[in-house]
TORFILUM-427541 format. One record per residue (C-alpha): residue in one letter; x, y, z. Coordinates in steps of 0.02 Angstrom, whole numbers, padded with zeros to 5 digits, always signed. Layout:
BEGIN
AXYZ ...
//
This chain:
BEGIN
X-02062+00438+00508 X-01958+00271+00487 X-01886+00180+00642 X-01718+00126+00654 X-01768-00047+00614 X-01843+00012+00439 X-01663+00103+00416 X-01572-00092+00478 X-01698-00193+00350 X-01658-00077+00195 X-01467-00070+00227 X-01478-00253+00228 X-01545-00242+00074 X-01402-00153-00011 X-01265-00269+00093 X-01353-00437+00147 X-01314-00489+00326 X-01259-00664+00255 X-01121-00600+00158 X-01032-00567+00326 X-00898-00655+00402 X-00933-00779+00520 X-00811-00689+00679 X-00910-00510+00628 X-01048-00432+00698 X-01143-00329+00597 X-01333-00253+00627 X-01401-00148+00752 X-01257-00125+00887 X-01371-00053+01012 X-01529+00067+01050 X-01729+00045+01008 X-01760-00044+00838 X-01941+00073+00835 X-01862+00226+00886 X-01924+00359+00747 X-01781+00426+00653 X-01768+00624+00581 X-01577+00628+00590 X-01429+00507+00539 X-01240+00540+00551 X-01118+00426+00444 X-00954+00378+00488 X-00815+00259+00474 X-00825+00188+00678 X-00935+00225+00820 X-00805+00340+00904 X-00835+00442+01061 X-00787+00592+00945 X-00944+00529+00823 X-01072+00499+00982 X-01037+00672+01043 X-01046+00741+00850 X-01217+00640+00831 X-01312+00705+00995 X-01251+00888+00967 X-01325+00867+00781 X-01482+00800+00853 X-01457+00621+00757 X-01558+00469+00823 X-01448+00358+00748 X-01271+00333+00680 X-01234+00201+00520 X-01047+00153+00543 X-00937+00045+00457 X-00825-00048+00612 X-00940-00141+00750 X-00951-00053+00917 X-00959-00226+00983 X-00825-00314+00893 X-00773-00455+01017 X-00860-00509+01180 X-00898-00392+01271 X-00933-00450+01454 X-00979-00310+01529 X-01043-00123+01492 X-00950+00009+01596 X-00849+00136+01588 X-00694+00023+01629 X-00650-00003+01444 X-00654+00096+01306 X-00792-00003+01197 X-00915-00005+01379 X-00874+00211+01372 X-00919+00209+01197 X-01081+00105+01205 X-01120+00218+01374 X-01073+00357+01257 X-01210+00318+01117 X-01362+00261+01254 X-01362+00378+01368 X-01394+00507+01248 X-01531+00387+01155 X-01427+00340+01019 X-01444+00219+00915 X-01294+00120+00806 X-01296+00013+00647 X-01130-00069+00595 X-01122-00143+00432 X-00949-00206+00400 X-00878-00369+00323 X-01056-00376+00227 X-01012-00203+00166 X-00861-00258+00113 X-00916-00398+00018 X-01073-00319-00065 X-01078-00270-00240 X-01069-00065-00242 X-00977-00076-00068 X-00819-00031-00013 X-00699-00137-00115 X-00780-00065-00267 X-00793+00090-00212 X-00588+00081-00187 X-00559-00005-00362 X-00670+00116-00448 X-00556+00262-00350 X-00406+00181-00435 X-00486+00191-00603 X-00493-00005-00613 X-00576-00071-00771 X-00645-00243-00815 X-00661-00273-00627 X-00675-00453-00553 X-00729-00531-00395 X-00602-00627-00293 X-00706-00777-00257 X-00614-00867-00153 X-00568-00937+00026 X-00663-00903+00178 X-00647-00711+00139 X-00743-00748-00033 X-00804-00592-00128 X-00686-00477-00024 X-00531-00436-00146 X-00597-00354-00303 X-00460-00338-00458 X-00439-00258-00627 X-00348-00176-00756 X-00264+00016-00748 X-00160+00075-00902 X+00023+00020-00897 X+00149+00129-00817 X+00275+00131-00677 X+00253+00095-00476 X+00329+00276-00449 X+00182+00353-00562 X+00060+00248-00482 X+00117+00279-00297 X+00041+00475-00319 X-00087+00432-00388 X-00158+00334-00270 X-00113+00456-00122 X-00196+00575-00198 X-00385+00484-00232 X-00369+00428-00073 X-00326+00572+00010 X-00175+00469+00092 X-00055+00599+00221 X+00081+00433+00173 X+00097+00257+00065 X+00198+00111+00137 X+00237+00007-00011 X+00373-00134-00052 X+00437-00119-00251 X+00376-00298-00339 X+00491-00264-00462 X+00345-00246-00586 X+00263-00139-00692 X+00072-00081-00647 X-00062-00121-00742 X-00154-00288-00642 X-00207-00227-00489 X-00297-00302-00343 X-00378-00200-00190 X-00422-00226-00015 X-00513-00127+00088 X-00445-00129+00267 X-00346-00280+00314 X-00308-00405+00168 X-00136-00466+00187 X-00188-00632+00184 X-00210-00651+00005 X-00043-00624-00070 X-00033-00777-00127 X-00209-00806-00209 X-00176-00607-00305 X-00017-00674-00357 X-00084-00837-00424 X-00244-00705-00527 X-00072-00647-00605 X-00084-00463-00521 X+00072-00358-00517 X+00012-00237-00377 X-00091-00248-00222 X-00183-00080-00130 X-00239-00129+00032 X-00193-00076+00216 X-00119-00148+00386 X+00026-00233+00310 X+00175-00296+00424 X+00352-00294+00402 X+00343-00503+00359 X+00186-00482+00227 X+00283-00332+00140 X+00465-00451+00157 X+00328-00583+00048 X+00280-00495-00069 X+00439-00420-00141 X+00477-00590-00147 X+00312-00646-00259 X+00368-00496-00356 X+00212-00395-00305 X+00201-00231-00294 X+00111-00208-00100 X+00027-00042-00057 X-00021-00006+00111 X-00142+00161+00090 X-00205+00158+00281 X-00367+00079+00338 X-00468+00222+00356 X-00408+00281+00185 X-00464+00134+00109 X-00645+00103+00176 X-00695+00299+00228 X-00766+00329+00050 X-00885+00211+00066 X-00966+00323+00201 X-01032+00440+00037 X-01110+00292-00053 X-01194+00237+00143 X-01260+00414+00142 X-01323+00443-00018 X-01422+00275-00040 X-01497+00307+00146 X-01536+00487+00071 X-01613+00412-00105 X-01708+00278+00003 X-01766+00392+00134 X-01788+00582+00067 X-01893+00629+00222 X-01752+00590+00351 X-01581+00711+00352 X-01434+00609+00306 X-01263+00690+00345 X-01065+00616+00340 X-00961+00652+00512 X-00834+00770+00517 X-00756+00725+00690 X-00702+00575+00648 X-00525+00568+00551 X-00379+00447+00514 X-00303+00413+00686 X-00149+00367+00614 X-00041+00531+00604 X+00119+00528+00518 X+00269+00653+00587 
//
């Protein structure tokens, strides 16, 4: 059977480690690169919901999208939550790949995985800034904000948009997976009308009605959780021998009332 380390070298194959960015951390999180593997659970983050859903499955290993060690981490204990989580996953022999900001930037990942959701066509790269090959934009066919507002809640599965009204008509649109605000400007300069992207503050949204750009804010998890079907399936096409299944703890934990 393949060891996790097999499973690390192909995924970087399919999103190269150097097309993170340089504050992520991306790669195996924790656990024994030449464990065997028989069982992998997909999810968005390394959650204490998805450790508990991953040893009661029997997995070895979970491929996540968010680090499990995001920022230093001085210390593992059970005095903050990432020390609980990491206790979470190796005490029950668990293993954890993240692959993030790579993800996001690799060709097939999650930013074009969200414009081919919106039905983008003639898709470009954004290739530009310190973020380069993040924002992905294209072309959808010409109508109004308040027919395009639907439709992306509904290939998104969105419970709720935020959004600020550009003023404009839809039909150049960028996307973001996750948090993108930063490149109003840059989207407005590509001569976009309307950005989808998430984690948008009162000031960005106050800027963009201003740059007359439409601004969508479809949620973080909405935005980069379908990327978790392409994860599984090329791990599954890849790896036939080894069960490959998608979490179903883990949700949006963002609720709107």
């Amino acid at each position: 059977m393949p060891a996790v380390n097999d499973i690390l070298t192909y995924l970087f194959s399919v999103a190269p480690e150097h097309y993170k960015m340089d504050w992520d951390n991306v790669g195996l999180m924790c656990g024994h690169s030449d464990r065997k593997v028989t069982k992998i659970l997909v999810a968005l983050d390394a959650s204490l919901a998805v450790a508990e859903e991953a040893k009661v499955l029997g997995c070895e290993l979970a491929v996540v999208h968010h680090p499990l060690i995001f920022l230093t981490t001085p210390t593992v204990s059970d005095a903050t939550i990432t020390g609980k989580r990491l206790l979470a996953f190796l005490e029950n022999g668990l293993s954890v790949i993240s692959m993030h900001t790579n993800l996001d930037c690799a060709p097939g990942g999650v930013n074009d995985i969200l414009a081919d959701r919106l039905g983008l066509k003639n898709v470009e790269v954004l290739p530009d800034g310190e973020m380069a090959h993040l924002v992905r934009y294209g072309e959808v066919e010409p109508q109004t904000l308040a027919e395009f507002l639907p439709f992306v809640k509904k290939q998104l599965a969105c419970e709720g948009l935020r959004y600020t009204d550009g003023g404009r008509q839809v039909h150049r649109v960028a996307v973001g997976g996750g948090a993108c605000g930063d490149y109003l400007t840059q989207i407005t300069a590509l001569g976009c009308d309307t950005f989808v992207t998430a984690d948008i503050g009162y000031h960005r949204f106050a800027d963009a009605g201003e740059l007359g750009l439409n601004l969508i804010d479809a949620g973080h998890f909405e935005t980069e959780n379908p990327v978790c079907t392409y994860l599984a399936e090329k791990i599954r096409a890849a790896f036939p021998e080894i069960e490959v299944v998608e979490s179903k703890a883990h949700a949006d934990c963002i609720k709107f009332a």
